[in-house]
C-alpha positions as CSV (number, residue, x, y, z in Angstrom):
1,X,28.3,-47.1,-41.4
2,X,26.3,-48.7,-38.8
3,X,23.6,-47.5,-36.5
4,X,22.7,-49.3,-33.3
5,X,19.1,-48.0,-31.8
6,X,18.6,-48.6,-27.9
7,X,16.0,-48.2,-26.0
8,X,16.7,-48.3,-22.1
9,X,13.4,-47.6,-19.8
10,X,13.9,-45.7,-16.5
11,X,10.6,-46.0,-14.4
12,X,10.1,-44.7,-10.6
13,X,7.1,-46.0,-8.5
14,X,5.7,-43.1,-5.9
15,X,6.7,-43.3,-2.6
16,X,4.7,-43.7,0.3
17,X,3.0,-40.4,1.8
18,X,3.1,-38.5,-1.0
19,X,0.6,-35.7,-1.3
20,X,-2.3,-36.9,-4.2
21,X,-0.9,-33.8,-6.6
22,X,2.3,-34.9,-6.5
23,X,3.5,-35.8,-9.9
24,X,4.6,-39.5,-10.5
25,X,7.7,-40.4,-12.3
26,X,6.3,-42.2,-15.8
27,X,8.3,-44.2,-18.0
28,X,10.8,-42.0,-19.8
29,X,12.5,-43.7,-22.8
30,X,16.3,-43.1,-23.4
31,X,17.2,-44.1,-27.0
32,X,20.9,-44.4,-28.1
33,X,22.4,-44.3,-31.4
34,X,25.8,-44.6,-32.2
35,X,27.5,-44.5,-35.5
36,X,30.8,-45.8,-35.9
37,X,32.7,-48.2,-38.6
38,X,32.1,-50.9,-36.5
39,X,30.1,-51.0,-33.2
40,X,29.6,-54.4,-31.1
41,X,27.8,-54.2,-28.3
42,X,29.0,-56.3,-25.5
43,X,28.2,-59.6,-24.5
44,X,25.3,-60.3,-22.2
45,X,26.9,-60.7,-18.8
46,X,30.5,-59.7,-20.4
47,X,30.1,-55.8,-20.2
48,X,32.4,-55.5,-17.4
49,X,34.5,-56.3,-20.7
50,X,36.2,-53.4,-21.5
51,X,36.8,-53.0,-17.8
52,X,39.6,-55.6,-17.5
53,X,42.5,-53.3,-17.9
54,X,42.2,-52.1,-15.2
55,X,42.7,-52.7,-11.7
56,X,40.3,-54.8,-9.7
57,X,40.1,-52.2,-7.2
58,X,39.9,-49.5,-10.2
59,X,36.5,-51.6,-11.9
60,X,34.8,-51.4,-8.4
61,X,35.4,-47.8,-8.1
62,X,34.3,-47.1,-12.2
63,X,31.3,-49.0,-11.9
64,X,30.3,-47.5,-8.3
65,X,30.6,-43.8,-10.4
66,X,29.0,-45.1,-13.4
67,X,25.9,-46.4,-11.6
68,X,26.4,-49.4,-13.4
69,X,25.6,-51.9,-10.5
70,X,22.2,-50.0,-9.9
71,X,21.5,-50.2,-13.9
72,X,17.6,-50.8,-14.5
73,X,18.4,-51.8,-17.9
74,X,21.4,-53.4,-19.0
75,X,21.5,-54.5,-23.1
76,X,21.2,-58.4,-24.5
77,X,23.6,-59.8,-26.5
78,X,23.8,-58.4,-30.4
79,X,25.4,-60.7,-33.4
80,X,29.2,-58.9,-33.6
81,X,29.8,-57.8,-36.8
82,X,32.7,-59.4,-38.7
83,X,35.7,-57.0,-38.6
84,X,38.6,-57.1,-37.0
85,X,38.3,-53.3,-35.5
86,X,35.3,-52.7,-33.4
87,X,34.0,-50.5,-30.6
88,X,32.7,-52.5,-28.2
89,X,29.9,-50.6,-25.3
90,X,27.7,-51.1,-22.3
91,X,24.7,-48.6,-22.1
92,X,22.5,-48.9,-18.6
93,X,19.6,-46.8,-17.5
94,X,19.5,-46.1,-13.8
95,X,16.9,-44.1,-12.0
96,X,17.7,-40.4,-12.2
97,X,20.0,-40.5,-15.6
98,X,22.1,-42.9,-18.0
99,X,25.8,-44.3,-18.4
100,X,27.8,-44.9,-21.6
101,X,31.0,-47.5,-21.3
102,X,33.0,-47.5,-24.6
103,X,36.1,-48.9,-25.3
104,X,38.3,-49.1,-28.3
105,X,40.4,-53.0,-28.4
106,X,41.7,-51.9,-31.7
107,X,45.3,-50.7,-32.3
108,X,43.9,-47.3,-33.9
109,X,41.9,-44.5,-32.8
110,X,38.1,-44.7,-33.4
111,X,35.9,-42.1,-33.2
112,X,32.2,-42.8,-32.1
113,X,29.2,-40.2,-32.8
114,X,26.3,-40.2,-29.5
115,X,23.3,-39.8,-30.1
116,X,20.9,-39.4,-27.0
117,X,17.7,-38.5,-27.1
118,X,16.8,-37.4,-23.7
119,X,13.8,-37.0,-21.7
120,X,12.8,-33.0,-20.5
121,X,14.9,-32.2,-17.4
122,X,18.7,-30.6,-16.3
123,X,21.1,-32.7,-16.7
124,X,24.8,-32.8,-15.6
125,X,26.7,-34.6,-18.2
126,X,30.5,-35.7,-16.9
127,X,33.0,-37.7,-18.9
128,X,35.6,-40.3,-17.4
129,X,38.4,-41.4,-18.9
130,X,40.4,-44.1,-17.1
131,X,43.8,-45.4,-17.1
132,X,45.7,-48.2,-17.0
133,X,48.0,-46.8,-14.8
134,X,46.9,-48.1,-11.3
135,X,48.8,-45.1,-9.7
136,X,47.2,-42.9,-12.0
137,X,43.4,-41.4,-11.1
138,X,41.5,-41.1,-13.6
139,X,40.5,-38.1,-15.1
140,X,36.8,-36.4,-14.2
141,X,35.8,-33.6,-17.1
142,X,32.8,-31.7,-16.6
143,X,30.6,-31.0,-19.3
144,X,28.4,-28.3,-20.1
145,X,24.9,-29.1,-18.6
146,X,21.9,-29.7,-20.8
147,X,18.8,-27.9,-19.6
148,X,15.9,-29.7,-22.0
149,X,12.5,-28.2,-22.1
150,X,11.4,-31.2,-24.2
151,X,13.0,-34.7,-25.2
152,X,15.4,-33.6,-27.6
153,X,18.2,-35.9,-29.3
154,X,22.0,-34.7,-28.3
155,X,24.7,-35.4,-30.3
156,X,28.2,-36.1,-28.2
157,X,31.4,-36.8,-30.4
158,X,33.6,-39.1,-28.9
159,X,37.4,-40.0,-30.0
160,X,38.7,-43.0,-28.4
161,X,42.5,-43.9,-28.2
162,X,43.7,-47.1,-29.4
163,X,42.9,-49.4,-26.0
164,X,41.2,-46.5,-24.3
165,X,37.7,-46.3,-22.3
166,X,35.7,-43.2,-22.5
167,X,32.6,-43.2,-20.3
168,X,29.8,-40.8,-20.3
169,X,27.3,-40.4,-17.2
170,X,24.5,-38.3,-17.3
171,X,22.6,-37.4,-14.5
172,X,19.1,-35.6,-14.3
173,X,19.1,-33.5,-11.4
174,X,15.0,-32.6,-12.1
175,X,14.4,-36.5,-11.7
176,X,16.9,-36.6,-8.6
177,X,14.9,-33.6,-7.3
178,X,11.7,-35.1,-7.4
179,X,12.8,-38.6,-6.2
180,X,14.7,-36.8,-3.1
181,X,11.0,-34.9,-2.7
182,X,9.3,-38.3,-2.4
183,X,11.8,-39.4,0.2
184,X,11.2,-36.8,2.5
185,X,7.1,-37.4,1.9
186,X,7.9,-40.7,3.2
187,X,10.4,-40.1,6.1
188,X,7.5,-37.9,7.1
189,X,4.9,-40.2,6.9
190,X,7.0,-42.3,9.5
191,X,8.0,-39.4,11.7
192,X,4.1,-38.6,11.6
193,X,3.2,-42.1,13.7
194,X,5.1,-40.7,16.9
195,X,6.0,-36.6,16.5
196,X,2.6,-35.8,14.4
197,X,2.4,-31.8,15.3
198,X,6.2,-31.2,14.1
199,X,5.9,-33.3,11.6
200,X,2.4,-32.1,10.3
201,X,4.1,-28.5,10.6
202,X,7.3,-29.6,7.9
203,X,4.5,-30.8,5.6
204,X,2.5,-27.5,5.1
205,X,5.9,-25.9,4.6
206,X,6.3,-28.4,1.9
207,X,3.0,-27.7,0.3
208,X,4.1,-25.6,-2.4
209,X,7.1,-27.6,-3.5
210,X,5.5,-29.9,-6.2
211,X,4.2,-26.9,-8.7
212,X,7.4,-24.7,-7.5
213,X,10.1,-27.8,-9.0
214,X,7.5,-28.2,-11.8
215,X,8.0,-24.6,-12.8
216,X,11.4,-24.4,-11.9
217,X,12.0,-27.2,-14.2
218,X,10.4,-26.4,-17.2
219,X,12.1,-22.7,-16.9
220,X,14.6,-21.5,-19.3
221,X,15.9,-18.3,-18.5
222,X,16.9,-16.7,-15.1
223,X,13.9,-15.6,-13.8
224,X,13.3,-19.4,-12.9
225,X,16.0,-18.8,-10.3
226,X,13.1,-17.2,-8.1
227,X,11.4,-20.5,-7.9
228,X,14.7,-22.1,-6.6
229,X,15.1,-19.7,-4.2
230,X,11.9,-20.4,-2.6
231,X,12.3,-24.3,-2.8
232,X,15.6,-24.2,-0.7
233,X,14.1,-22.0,1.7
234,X,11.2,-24.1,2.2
235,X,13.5,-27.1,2.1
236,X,16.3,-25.1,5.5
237,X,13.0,-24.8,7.0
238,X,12.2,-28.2,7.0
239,X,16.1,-29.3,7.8
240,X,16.1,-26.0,10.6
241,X,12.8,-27.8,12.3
242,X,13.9,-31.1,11.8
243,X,17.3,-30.6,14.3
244,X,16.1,-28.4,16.8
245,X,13.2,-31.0,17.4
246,X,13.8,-32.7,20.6
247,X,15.7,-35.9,19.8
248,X,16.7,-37.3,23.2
249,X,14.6,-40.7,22.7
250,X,17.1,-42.8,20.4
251,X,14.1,-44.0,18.2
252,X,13.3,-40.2,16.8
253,X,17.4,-39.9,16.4
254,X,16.9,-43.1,14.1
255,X,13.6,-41.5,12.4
256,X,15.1,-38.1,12.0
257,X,18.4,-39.3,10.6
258,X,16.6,-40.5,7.1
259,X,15.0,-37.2,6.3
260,X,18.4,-35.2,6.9
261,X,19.6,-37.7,4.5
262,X,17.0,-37.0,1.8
263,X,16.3,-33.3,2.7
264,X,20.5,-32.8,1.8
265,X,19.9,-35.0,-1.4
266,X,16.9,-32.5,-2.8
267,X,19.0,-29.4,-1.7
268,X,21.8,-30.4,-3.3
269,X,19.7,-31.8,-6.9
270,X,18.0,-28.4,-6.6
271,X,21.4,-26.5,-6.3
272,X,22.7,-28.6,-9.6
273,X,19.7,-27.7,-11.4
274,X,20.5,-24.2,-10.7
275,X,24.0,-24.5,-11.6
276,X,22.9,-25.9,-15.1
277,X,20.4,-23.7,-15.5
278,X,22.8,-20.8,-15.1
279,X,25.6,-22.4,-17.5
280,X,27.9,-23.2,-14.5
281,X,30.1,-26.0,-14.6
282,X,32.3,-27.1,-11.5
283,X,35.6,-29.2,-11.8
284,X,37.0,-31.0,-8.7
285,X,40.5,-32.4,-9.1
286,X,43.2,-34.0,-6.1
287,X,46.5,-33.0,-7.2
288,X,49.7,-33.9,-5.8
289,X,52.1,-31.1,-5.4
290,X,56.1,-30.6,-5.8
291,X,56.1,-31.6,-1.7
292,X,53.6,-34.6,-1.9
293,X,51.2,-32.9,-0.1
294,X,48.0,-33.7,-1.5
295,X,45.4,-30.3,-2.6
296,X,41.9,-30.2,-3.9
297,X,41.1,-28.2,-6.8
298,X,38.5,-26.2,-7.8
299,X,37.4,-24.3,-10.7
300,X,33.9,-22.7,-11.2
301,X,33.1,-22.3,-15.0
302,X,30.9,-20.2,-16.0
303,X,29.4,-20.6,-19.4
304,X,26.1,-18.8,-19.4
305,X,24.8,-15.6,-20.4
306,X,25.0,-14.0,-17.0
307,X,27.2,-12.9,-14.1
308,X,27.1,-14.4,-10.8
309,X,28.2,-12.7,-7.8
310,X,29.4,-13.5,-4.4
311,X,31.4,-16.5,-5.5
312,X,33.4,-18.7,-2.7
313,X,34.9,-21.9,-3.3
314,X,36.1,-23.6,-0.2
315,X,36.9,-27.0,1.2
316,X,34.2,-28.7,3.5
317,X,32.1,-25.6,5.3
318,X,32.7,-22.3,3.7
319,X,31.3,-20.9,6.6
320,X,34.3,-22.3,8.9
321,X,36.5,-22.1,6.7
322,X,39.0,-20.1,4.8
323,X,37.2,-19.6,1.1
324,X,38.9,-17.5,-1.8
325,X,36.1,-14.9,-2.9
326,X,36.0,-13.8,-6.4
327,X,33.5,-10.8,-6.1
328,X,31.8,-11.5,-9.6
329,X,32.2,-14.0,-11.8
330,X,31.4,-13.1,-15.9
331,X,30.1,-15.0,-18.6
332,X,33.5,-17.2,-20.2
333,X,35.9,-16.7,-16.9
334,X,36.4,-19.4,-14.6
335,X,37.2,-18.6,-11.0
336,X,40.3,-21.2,-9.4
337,X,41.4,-22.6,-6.0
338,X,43.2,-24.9,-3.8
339,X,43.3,-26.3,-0.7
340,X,45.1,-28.8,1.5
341,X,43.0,-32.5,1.0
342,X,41.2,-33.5,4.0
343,X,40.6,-37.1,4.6
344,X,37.5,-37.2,2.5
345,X,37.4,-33.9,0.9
346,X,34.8,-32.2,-0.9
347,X,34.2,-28.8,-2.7
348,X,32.0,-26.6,-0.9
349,X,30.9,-23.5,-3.8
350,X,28.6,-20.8,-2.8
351,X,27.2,-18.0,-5.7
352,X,24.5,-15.2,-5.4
353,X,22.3,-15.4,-8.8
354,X,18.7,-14.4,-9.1
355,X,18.4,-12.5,-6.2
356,X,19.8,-15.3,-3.4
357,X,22.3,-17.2,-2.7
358,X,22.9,-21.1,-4.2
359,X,25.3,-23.6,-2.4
360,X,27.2,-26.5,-4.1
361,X,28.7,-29.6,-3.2
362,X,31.4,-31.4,-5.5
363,X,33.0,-34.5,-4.7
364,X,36.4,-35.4,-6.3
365,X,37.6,-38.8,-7.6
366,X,39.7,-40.7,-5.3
367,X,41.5,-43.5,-5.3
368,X,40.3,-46.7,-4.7
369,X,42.1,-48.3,-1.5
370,X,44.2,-50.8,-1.7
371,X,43.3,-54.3,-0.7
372,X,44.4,-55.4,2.8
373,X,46.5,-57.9,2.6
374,X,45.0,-61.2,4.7
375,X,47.9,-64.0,5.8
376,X,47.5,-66.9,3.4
377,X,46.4,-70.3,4.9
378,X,47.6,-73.6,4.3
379,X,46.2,-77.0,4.7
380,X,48.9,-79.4,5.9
């Protein structure tokens, strides 16, 4: 049996405007081991590799999921080992989690053992399993969250078909969090240079934040849940202030457009850290039923250790729209719907846990487009 140890190095720089307390991202090692028969790594430059089964449309759209474009890290070459059956895999480090590409070429079924050891933080681990069907979607599983105190080593047991691709992203919401926080120091720094009261005003509110996602992050039972109450209260304040300032001047429209962008990026990190925290798992599916209308799925899992209540899964706006209510939702049921698919459609789930209520957004895999089709020149 061989092991293969890699190291893969995410790093964030602060971002502009930035209070002095607020905690920099510092390098936080991923290592990887995975034991297998045979394992070869792919080629430097080649690990789009295991990729070329599928369509060309399909490897744009696997790559844009598994962050692989946006990799900080990607691996060097390794000597192949000399068998004929092998697993060959692409790890890359991007900035707020990991991706895992492996593929079986052989004509048997492999099975690979993950080990990650991962940095403190809540992570959402997803699995994607792609076809070579190019009228197939592939299939999205959601997998029960990891909520670290500590850099711990996770173990992930992986059975590949013969020819199949299994890829594993992991994403840590606490790193996304903080990042998103950043963002919003800096859009405000901007805004600050020509709105300074209203924007002085949105960073008091924001004074807090930093030691309230610290705690919230290192919290491992529900009481934490009061800590992520007050963070997205602070943050609707911020968002509330931020439209009903006067934007009639196109330059603040532009200014104010980038901190609605980041302010709905750290809601909706803080919201997934939540989610993990309480053992909830949310699977988003676009199904095709008996009359080819096309419905979006959702199921709300929850695997924790306590109820949540209030629960309504919707498409788009729950607020505007119809939502099925499941009055409380215990520990090991799931809680289903379905709705017709808008153009882009997206799972809107709302919960009451910890004394408040938590909203989440879930996008579903679609289908990449086909390519238009240009009219062929010819030189005469």
């Amino acid at each position: 049996m061989q092991l293969l140890l890699l190291m893969l190095t995410l790093a964030a720089s602060p971002m502009p405007g930035a209070p002095a307390s607020a905690p920099t991202a510092s390098a936080a090692p991923f290592s990887l081991g995975i034991d297998a028969t045979t394992v070869q790594p792919a080629a430097s430059g080649a690990w789009l590799a295991p990729l070329q089964t599928l369509s060309a449309s399909m490897q744009q759209s696997v790559a844009q999921w598994a962050n692989i474009n946006a990799g900080t890290q990607c691996l060097r070459a390794w000597p192949p080992p000399h068998s004929a059956s092998s697993c060959i895999y692409y790890a890359g480090a991007f900035l707020c989690g990991a991706s895992v590409v492996l593929y079986n070429p052989a004509t048997s079924p492999l099975t690979v053992n993950l080990r990650m050891r991962l940095p403190a933080g809540k992570y959402t681990a997803e699995l994607l399993t792609p076809t070579t069907n190019s009228n197939a979607a592939p299939q999205v599983q959601e997998l029960h969250g990891l909520s670290l105190a500590a850099c711990t080593t996770c173990r992930f047991p992986v059975s590949i078909p013969p020819g199949g691709i299994c890829i594993y992203r992991l994403t840590n919401q606490t790193q996304r969090a903080r990042a998103s926080l950043r963002q919003v120091y800096a859009d405000l720094h901007l805004l600050a240079l020509h709105r300074p009261k209203p924007a002085r005003s949105m960073r008091e509110d924001l004074a807090g934040s930093w030691n309230l996602l610290h705690r919230f992050a290192r919290a491992q039972s529900q009481n934490g849940m009061r800590s992520l109450h007050a963070l997205l209260l602070d943050a609707e304040q911020i968002q509330a202030a931020s439209m009903n300032m006067d934007m009639h001047h196109q330059h603040y429209a532009l200014l104010a457009a980038p901190l609605e962008n980041a302010l709905k990026s750290y809601m909706d990190a803080l919201a997934y850290m939540g989610a993990v925290q309480l053992g909830l798992t949310v699977q988003t599916n676009l199904v095709q039923n008996p009359a080819g209308k096309l419905l979006l799925c959702i199921t709300l899992q929850n695997n924790g250790r306590h109820s949540v209540y209030g629960v309504q899964l919707g498409s788009k706006n729950i607020l505007l729209n119809r939502a099925a209510v499941y009055p409380v939702l215990h520990p090991g049921q799931s809680a289903n719907a379905s709705f017709p698919a808008a153009v882009k459609p997206f799972a809107a789930i709302s919960f009451m846990a910890g004394g408040g209520p938590v909203q989440l957004h879930a996008l579903p895999w679609q289908m990449p487009a086909a390519p238009a089709s240009s009219p062929t020149q010819t030189q005469g």
